[in-house]
N, C-alpha and C positions, 0 to 999 in steps of 0.2 A: 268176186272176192273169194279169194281158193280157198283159204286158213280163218274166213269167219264164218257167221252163225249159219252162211249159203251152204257148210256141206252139213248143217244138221236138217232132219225133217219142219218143213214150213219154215226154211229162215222168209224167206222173201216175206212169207206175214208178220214176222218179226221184227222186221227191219223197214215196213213201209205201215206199219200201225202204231199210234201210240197208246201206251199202257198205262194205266191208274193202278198201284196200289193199294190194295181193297184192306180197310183197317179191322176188318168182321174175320179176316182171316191170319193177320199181319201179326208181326211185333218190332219194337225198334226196344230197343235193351240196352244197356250199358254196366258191365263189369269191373272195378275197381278195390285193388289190390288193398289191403289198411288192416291196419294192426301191426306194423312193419313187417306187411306180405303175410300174414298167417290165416287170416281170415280175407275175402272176398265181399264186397259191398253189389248188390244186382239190383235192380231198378230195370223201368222201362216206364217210357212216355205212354200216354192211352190216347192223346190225341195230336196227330199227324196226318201230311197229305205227299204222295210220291206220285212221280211219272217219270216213263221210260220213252222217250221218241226219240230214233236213233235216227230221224229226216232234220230235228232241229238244234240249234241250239242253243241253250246248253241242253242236251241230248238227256242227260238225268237230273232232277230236281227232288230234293226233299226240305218239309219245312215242318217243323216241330211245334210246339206250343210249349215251351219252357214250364211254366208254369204245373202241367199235365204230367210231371215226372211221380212217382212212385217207389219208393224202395219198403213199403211194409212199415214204416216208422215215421208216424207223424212230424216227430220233433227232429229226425235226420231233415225230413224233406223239405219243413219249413226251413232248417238251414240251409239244403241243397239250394232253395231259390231265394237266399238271401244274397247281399251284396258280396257274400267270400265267396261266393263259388255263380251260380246261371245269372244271378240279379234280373229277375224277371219282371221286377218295378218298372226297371231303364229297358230291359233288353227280352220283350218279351216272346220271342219267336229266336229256333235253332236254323240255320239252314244250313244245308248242303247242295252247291250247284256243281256240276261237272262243266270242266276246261277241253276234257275229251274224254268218248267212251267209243273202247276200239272191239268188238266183237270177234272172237278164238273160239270157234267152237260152241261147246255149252259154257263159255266164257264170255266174260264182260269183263274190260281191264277198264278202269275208272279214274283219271285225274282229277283231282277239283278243289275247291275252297269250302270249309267248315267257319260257318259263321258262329261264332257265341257269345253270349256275356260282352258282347261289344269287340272282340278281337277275330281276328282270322287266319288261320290255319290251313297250309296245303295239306291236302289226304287222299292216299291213293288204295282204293281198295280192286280186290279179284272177285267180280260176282258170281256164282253159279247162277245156271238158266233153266230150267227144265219144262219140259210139258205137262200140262196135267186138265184135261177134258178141257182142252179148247184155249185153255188160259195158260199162263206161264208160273213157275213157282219161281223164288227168289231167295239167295244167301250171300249175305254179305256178311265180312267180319272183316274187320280193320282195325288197329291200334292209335292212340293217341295221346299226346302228352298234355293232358287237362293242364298243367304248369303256362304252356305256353298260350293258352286261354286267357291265364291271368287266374287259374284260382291253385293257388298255391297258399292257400290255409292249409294247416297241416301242426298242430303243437307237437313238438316235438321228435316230428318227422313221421309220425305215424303211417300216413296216407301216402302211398308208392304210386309211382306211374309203370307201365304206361296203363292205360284206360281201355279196356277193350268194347269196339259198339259191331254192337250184333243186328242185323237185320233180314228177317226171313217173314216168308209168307206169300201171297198171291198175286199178281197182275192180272189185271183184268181191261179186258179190250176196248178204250175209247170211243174209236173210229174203224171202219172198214177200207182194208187195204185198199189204195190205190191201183187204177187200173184200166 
């Protein structure tokens, strides 16, 4: 593979291990425009699980715990996981599986479906990939239009899209390359 992760140092370990997500190091985040765009709402789940194995597929998998989100405000969050927006009564787990993930480099090009609140969404994000003592570090950022989720509460238009989710932090090694 000329143009993927084969001409960075160690792709081959990269590319024949899979990788866990290590949440001691991690964050999954999500940014959301409100106040008609003047102010920014941040938040971040505390409990999730990811992996990277680029032998299987679906080659990236993450799965959230709805419920686990966060933005500093009790009374936001209890409505974030009410029925206008995650509903984590009915729908209590996020996921994100990949359709393909094509490795560029210290690049990871990412197709896939975002599960939530009971609907589904294509979402394609650009990963960075880096080294760092043995393990891999991770950044993802992608956009989304929580509307198409189905949570389109919003009085009088307050709450903008699109949705920015952020995901950085560690990979941490499984299994021992094949060989």
């Amino acid at each position: 593979m000329s143009n993927g992760l084969a001409d960075s140092p160690d792709a081959y370990d990269v590319e024949q291990t899979c990788w866990q997500l290590d949440p001691a190091y991690s964050r999954v985040e999500f940014q959301v425009p409100h106040f008609y765009g003047l102010i920014t709402v941040k938040g971040r789940f505390e409990r999730y699980q990811g992996t990277l194995d680029l032998r299987s597929e679906p080659a990236v998998q993450l799965t959230i715990e709805a419920d686990s989100l966060d933005t500093n405000n009790t009374r936001r969050d209890k409505h974030l996981r009410s029925a206008d927006f995650f509903d984590v009564a009915n729908h209590p787990q996020i996921q994100f599986t990949s359709d393909s993930a094509t490795p560029e480099r210290d690049h990871l090009k990412v197709h896939g479906q975002l599960h939530a609140a009971g609907r589904t969404i294509p979402l394609q994000l650009d990963a960075t990939l880096r080294r760092a003592d043995g393990e891999l570090e991770i950044e993802a950022i992608t956009n989304a239009d929580h509307r198409e989720l189905g949570m389109t509460w919003s009085p009088l238009g307050i709450l903008r899209t699109p949705s920015k989710l952020i995901i950085s932090g560690r990979l941490v090694r499984q299994d021992a390359p094949a060989g």
